[in-house]
N, CA, C and O atoms as a GROMACS GRO file, in nm:
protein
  344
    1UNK      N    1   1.542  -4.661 -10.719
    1UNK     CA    2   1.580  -4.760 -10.619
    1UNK      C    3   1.505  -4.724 -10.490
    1UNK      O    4   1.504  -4.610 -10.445
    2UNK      N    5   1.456  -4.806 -10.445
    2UNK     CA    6   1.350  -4.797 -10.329
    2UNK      C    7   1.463  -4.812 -10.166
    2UNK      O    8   1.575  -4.863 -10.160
    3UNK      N    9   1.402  -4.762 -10.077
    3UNK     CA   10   1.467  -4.744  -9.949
    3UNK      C   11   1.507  -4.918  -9.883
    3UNK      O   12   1.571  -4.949  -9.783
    4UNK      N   13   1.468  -4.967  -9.944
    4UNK     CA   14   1.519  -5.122  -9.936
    4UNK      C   15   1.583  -5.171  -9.986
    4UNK      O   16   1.642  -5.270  -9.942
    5UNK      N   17   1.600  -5.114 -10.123
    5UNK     CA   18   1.693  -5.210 -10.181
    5UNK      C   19   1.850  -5.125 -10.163
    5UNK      O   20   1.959  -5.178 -10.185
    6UNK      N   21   1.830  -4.990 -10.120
    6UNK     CA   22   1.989  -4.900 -10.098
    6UNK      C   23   2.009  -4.974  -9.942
    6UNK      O   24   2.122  -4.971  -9.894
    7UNK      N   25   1.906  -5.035  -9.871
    7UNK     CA   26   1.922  -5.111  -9.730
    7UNK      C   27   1.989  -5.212  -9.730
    7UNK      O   28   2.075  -5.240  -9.647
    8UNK      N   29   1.944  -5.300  -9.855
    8UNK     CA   30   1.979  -5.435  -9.889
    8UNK      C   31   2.166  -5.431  -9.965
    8UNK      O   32   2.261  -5.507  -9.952
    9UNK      N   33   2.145  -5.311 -10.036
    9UNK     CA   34   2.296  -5.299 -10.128
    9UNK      C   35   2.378  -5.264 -10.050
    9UNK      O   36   2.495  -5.300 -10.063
   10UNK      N   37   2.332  -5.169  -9.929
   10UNK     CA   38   2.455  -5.116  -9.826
   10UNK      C   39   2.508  -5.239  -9.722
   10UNK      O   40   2.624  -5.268  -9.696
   11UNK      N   41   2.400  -5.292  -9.679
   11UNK     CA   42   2.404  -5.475  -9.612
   11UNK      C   43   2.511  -5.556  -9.660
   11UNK      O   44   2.603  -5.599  -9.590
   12UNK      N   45   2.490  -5.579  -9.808
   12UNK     CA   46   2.629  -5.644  -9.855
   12UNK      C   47   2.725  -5.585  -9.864
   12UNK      O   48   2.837  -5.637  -9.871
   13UNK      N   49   2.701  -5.456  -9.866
   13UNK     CA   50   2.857  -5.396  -9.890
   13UNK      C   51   2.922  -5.440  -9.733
   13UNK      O   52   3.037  -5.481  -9.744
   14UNK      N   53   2.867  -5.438  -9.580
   14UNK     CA   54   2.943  -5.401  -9.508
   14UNK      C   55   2.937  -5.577  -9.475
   14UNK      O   56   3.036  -5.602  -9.406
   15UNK      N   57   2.862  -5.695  -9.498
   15UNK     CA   58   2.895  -5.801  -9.536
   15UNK      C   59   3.031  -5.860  -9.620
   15UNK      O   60   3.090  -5.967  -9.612
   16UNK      N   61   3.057  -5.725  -9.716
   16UNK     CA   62   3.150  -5.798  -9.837
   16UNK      C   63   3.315  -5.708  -9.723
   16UNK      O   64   3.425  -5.763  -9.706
   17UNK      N   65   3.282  -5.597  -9.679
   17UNK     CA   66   3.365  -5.559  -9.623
   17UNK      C   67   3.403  -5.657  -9.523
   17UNK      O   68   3.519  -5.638  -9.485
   18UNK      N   69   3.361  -5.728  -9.482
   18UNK     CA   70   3.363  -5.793  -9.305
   18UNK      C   71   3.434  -5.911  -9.394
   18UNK      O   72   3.549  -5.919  -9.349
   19UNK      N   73   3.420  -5.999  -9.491
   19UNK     CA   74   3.451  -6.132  -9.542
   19UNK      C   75   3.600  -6.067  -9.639
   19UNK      O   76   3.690  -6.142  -9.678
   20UNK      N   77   3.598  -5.963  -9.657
   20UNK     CA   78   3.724  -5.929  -9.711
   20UNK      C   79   3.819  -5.900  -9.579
   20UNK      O   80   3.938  -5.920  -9.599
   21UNK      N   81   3.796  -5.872  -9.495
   21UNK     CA   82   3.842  -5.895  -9.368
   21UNK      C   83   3.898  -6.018  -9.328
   21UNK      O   84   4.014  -6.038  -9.292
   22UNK      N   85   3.813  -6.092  -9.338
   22UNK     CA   86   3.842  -6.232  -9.268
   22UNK      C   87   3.926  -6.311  -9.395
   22UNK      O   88   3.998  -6.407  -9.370
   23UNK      N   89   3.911  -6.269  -9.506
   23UNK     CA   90   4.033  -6.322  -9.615
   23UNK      C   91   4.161  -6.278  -9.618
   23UNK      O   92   4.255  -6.356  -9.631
   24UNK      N   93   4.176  -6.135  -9.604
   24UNK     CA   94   4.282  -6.048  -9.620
   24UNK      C   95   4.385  -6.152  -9.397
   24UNK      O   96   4.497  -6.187  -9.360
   25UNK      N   97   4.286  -6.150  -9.355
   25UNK     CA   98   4.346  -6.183  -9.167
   25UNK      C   99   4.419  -6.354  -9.246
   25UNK      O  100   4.531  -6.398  -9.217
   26UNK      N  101   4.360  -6.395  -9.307
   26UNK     CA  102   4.370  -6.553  -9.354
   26UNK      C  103   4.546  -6.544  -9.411
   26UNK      O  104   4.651  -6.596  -9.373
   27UNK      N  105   4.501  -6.440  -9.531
   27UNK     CA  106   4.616  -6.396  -9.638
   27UNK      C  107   4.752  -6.328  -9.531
   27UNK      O  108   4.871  -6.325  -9.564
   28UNK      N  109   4.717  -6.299  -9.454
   28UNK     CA  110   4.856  -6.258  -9.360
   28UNK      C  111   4.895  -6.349  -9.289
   28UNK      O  112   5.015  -6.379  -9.293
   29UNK      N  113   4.804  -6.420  -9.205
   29UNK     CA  114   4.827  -6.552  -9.150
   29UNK      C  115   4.913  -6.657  -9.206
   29UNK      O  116   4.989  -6.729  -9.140
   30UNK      N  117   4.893  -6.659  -9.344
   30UNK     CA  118   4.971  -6.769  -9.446
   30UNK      C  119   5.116  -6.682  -9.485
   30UNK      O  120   5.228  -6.729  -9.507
   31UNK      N  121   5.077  -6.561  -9.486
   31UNK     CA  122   5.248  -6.477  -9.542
   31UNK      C  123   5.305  -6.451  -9.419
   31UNK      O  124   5.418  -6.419  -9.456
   32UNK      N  125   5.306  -6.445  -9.334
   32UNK     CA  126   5.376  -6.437  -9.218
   32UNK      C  127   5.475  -6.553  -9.158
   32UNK      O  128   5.583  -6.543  -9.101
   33UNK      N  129   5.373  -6.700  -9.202
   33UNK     CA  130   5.381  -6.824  -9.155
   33UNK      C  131   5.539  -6.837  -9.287
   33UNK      O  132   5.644  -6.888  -9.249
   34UNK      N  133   5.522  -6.782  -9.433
   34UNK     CA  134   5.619  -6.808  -9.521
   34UNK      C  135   5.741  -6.736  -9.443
   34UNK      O  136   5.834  -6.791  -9.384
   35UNK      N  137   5.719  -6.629  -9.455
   35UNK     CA  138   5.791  -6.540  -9.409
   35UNK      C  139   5.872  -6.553  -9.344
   35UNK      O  140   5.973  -6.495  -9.381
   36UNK      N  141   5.883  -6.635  -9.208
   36UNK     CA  142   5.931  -6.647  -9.107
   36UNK      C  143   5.998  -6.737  -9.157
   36UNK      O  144   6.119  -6.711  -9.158
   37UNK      N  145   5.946  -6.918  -9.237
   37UNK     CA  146   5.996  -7.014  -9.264
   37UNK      C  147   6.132  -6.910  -9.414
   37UNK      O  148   6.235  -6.976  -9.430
   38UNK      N  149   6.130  -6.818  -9.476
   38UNK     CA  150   6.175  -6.802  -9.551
   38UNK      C  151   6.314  -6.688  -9.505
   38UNK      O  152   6.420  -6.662  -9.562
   39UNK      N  153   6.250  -6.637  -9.375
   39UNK     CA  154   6.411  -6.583  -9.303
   39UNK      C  155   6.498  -6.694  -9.244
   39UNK      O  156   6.615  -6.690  -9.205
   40UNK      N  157   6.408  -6.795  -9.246
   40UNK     CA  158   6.552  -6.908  -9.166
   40UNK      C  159   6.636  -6.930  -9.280
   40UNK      O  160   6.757  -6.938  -9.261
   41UNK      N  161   6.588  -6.941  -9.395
   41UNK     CA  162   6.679  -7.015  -9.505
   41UNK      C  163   6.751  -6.904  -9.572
   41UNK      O  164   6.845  -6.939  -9.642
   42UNK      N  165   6.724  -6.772  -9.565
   42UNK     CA  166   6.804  -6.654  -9.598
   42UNK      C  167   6.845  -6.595  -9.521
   42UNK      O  168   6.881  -6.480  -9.545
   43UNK      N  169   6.859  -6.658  -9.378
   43UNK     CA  170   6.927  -6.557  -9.263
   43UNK      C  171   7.064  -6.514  -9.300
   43UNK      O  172   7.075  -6.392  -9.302
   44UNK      N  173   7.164  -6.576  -9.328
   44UNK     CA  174   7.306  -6.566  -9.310
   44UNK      C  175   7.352  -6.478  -9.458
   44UNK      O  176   7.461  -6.421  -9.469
   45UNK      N  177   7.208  -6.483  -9.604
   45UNK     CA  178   7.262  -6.459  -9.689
   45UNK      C  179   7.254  -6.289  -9.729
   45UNK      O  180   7.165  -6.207  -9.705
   46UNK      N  181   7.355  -6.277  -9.784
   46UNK     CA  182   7.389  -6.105  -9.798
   46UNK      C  183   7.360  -6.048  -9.944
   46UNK      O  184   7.359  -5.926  -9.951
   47UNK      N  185   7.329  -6.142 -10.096
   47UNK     CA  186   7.304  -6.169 -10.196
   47UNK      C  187   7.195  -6.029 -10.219
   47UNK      O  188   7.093  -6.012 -10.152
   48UNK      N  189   7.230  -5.964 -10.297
   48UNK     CA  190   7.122  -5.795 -10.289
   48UNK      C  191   7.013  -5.872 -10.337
   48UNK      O  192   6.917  -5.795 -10.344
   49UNK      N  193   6.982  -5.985 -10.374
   49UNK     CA  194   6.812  -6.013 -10.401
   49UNK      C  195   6.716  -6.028 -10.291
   49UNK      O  196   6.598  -5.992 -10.287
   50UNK      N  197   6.783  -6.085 -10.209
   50UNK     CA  198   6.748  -6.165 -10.079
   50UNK      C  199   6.750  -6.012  -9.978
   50UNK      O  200   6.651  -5.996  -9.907
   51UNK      N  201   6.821  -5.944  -9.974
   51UNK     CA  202   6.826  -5.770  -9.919
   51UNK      C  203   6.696  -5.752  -9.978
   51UNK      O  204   6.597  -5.765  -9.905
   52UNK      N  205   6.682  -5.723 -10.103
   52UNK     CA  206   6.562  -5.642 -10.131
   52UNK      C  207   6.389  -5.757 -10.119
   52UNK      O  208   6.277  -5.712 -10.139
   53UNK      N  209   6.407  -5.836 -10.099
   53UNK     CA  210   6.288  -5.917 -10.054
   53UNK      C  211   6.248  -5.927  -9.936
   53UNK      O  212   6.138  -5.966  -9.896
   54UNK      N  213   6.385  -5.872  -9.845
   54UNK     CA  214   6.365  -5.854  -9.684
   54UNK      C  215   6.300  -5.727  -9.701
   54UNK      O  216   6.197  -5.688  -9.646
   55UNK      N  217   6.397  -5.648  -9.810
   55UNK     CA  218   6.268  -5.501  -9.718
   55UNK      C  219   6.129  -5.500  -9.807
   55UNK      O  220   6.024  -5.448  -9.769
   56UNK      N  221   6.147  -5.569  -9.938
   56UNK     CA  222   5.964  -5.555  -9.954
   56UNK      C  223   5.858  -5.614  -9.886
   56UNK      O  224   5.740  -5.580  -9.889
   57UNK      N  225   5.924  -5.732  -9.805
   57UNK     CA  226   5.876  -5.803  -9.712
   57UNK      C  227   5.818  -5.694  -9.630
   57UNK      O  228   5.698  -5.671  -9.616
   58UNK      N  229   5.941  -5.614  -9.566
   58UNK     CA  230   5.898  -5.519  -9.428
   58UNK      C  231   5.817  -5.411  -9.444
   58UNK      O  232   5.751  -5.340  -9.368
   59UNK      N  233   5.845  -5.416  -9.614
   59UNK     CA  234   5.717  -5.285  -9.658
   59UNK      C  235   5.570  -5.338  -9.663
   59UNK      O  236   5.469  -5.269  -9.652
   60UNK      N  237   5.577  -5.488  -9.684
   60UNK     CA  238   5.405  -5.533  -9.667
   60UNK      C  239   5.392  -5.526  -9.539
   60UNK      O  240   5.313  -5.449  -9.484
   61UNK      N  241   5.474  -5.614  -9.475
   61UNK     CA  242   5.432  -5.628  -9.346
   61UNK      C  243   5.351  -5.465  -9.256
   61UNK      O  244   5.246  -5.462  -9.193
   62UNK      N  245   5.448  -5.349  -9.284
   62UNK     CA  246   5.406  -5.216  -9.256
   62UNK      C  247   5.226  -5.230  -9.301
   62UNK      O  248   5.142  -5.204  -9.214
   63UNK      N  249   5.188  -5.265  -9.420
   63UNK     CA  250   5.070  -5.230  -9.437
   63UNK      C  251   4.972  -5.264  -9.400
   63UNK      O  252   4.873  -5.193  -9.415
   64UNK      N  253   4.964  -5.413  -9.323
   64UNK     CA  254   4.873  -5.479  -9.240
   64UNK      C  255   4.759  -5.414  -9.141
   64UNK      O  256   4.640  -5.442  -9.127
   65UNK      N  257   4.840  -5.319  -9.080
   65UNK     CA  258   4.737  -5.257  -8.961
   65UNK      C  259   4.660  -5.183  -9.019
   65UNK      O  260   4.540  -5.182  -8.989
   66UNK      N  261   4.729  -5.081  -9.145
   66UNK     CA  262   4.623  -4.966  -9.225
   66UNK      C  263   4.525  -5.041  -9.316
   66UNK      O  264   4.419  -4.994  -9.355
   67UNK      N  265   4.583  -5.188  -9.350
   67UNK     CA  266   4.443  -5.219  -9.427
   67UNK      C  267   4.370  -5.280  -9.383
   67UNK      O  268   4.268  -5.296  -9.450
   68UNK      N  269   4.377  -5.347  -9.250
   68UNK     CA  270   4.282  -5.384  -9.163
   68UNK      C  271   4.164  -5.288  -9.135
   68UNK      O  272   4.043  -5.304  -9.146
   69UNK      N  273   4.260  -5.159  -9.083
   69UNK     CA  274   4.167  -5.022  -9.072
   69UNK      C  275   4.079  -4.957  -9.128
   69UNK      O  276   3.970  -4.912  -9.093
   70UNK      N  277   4.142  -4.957  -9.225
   70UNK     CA  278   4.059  -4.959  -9.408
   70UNK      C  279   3.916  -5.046  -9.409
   70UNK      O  280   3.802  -5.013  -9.439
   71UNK      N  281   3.971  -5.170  -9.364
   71UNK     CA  282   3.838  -5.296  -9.395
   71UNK      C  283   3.716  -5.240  -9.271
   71UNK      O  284   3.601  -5.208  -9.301
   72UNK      N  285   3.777  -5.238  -9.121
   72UNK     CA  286   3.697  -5.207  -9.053
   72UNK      C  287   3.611  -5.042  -9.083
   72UNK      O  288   3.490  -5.025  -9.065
   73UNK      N  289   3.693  -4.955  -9.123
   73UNK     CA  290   3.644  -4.845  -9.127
   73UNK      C  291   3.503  -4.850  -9.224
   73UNK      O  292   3.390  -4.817  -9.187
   74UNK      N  293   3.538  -4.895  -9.340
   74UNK     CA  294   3.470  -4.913  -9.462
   74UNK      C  295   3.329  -5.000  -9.347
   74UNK      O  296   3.243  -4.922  -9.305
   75UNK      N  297   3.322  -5.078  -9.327
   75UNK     CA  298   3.232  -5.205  -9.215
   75UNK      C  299   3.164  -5.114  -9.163
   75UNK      O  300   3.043  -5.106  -9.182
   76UNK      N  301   3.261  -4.993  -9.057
   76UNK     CA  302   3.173  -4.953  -8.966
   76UNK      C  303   3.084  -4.839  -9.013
   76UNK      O  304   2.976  -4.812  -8.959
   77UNK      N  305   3.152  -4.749  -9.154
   77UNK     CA  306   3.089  -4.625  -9.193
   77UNK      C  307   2.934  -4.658  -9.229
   77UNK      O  308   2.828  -4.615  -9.183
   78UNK      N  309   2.972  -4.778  -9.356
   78UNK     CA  310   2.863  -4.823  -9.406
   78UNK      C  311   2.755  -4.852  -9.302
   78UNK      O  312   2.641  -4.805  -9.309
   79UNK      N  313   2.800  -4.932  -9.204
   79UNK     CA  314   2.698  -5.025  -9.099
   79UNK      C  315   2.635  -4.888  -9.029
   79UNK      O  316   2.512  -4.901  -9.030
   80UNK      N  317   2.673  -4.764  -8.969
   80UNK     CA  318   2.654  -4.613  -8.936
   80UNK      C  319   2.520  -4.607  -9.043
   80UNK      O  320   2.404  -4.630  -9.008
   81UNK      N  321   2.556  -4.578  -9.151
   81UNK     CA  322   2.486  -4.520  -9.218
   81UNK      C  323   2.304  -4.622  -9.248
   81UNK      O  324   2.192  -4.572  -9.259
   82UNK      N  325   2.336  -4.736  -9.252
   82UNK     CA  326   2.241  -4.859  -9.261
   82UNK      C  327   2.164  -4.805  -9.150
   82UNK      O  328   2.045  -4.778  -9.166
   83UNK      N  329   2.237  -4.785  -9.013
   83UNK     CA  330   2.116  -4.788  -8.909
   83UNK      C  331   2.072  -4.647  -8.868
   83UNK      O  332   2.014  -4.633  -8.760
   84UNK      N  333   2.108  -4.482  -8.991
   84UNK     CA  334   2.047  -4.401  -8.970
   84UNK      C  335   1.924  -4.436  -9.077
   84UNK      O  336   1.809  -4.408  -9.043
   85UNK      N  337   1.948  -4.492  -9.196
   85UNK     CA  338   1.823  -4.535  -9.242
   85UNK      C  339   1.736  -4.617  -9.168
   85UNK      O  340   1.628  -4.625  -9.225
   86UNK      N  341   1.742  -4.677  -9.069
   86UNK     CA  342   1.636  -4.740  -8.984
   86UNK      C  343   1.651  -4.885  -9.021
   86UNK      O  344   1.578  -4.970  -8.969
   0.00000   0.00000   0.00000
């Protein structure tokens, strides 16, 4: 593999990182939007199903910032490394 084409493969990677970004920001945008519409209609209820969907809810919600971090980190290592190859 020639010094262009590990240029060209690392390029998409921090391309594919950046658009998995902007899908994953999309994908929270839309579960958040449920989310909210789906605590009005289970606010009052005490039913242990509806308990445990609130906290798996609160356990995704927790993961948002680290996999954002994840996406950017991955973006920025790769993009680092692209521009010590020149």
């Amino acid at each position: 593999m020639s010094i262009g084409e590990v240029k060209a493969t690392i390029g998409a990677a921090v391309e594919a990182a950046r658009q998995g970004r902007r899908v994953f920001d999309l994908a929270v945008f839309q579960a958040e939007a449920a989310t909210r519409e789906a605590a009005g209609v289970m606010s009052d209820s005490r039913h242990v199903e509806v308990t445990r969907t609130h906290h798996a809810l609160r356990s995704a919600a927790a993961e948002v910032k680290p996999t954002r971090r994840r996406f950017d980190g991955a973006a920025e290592k790769a993009g680092g490394y692209l521009s010590r190859l020149g």
